[in-house]
C-alpha positions as CSV (number, residue, x, y, z in Angstrom):
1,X,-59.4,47.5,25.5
2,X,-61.6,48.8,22.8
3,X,-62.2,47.5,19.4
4,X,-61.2,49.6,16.8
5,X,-64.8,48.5,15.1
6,X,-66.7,49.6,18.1
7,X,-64.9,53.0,18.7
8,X,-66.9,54.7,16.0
9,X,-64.7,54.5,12.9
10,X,-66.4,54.7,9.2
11,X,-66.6,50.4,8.2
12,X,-68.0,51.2,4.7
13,X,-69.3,54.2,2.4
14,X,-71.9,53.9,0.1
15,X,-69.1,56.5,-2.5
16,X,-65.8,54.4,-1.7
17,X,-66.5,51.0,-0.5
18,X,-64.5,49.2,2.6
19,X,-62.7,51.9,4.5
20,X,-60.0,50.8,6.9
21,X,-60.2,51.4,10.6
22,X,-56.9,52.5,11.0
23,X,-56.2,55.5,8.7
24,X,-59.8,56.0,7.5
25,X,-59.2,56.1,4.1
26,X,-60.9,53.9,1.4
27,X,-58.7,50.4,1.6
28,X,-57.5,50.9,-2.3
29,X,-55.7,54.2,-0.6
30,X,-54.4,52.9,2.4
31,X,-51.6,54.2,4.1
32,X,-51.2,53.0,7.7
33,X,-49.4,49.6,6.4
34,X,-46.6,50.7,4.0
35,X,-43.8,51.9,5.3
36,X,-41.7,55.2,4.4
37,X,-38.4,54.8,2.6
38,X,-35.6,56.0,4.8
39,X,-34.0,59.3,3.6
40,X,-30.4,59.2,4.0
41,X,-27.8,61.7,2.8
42,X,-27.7,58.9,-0.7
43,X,-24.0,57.7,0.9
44,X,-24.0,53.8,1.9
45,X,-22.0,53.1,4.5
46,X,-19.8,50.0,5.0
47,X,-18.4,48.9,8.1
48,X,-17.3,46.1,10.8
49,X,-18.6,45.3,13.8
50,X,-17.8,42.4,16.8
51,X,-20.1,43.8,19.6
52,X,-22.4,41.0,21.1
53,X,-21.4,38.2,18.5
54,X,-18.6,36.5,20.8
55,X,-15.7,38.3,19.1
56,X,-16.8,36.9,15.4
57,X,-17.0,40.1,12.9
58,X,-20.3,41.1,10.3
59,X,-20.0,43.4,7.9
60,X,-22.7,46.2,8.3
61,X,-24.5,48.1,5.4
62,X,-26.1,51.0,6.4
63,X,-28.0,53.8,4.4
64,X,-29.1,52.2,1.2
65,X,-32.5,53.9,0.0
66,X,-34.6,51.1,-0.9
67,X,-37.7,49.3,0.6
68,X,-37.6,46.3,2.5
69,X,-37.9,43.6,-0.6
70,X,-35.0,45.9,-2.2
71,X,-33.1,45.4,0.7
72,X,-33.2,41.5,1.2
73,X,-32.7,41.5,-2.8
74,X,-29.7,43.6,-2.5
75,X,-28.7,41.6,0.9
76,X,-29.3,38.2,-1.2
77,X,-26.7,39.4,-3.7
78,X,-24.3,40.3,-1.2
79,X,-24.1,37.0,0.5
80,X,-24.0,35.5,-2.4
81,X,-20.8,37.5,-4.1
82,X,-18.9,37.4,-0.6
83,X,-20.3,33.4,-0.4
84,X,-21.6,34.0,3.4
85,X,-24.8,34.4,5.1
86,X,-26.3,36.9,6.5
87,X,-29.5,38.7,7.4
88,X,-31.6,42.0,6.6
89,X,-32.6,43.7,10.1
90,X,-33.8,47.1,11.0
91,X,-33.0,48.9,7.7
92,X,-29.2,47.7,7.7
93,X,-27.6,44.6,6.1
94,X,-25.4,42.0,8.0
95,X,-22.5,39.4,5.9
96,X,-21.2,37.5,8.3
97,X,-17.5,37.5,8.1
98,X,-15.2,40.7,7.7
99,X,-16.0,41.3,3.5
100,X,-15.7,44.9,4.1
101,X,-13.6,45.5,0.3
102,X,-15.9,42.9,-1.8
103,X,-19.1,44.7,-0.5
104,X,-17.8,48.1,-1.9
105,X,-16.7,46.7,-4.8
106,X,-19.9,45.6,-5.2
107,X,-21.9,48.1,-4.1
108,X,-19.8,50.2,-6.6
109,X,-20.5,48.3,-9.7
110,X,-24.4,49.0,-9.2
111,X,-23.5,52.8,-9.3
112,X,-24.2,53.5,-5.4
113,X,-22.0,55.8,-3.2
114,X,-20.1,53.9,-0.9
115,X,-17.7,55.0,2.1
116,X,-15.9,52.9,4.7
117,X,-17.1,53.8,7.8
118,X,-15.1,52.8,11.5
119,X,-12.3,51.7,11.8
């Protein structure tokens, strides 16, 4: 395996300083460690799932627009107005327990557009 150092990427430039192996821009610019926020159609989605968790239900949050420290922010308040726990993984926001109607609520009264998706 070759190291990125030794494969003939730009270290440092006399006009811009450190430049990082990865993207090759200067490391002020760098773009190869943020990551995108996802584009959704702007609708959260709220819904309840029991697949893989021995019959016990989570209430899913899918499609919110915000970065990953806006999600566990969001995901913070969340457990803490439904008084569960939960997790932030992959984009999407787990409550343990079925708190399908406090989560819209919720979600509501910080002006996003929310639908109950499933069943």
């Amino acid at each position: 395996m070759k190291n990125k150092l030794l494969s003939g990427g730009l270290v440092y430039s006399t006009e811009s300083g450190r430049m990082c192996p990865g993207c090759r821009q200067p490391v002020a610019q760098c773009t190869c460690g943020q990551k995108a926020i996802p584009q959704g159609d702007g609708t959260v989605r709220v819904s309840r799932e029991t697949k893989g968790r021995g019959g016990k239900a989570v209430t899913l949050v899918k499609g919110v627009a915000l970065d990953e420290a806006g999600l566990t922010a969001l995901g913070k308040q969340l457990k803490a107005a439904c008084g569960s726990g939960g997790t932030v993984k992959d984009g999407v926001i787990e409550i343990q327990g079925e708190h399908i109607e406090r989560v819209i609520a919720t979600l509501k009264a910080q002006g996003h557009s929310v639908k109950r998706s499933g069943g």
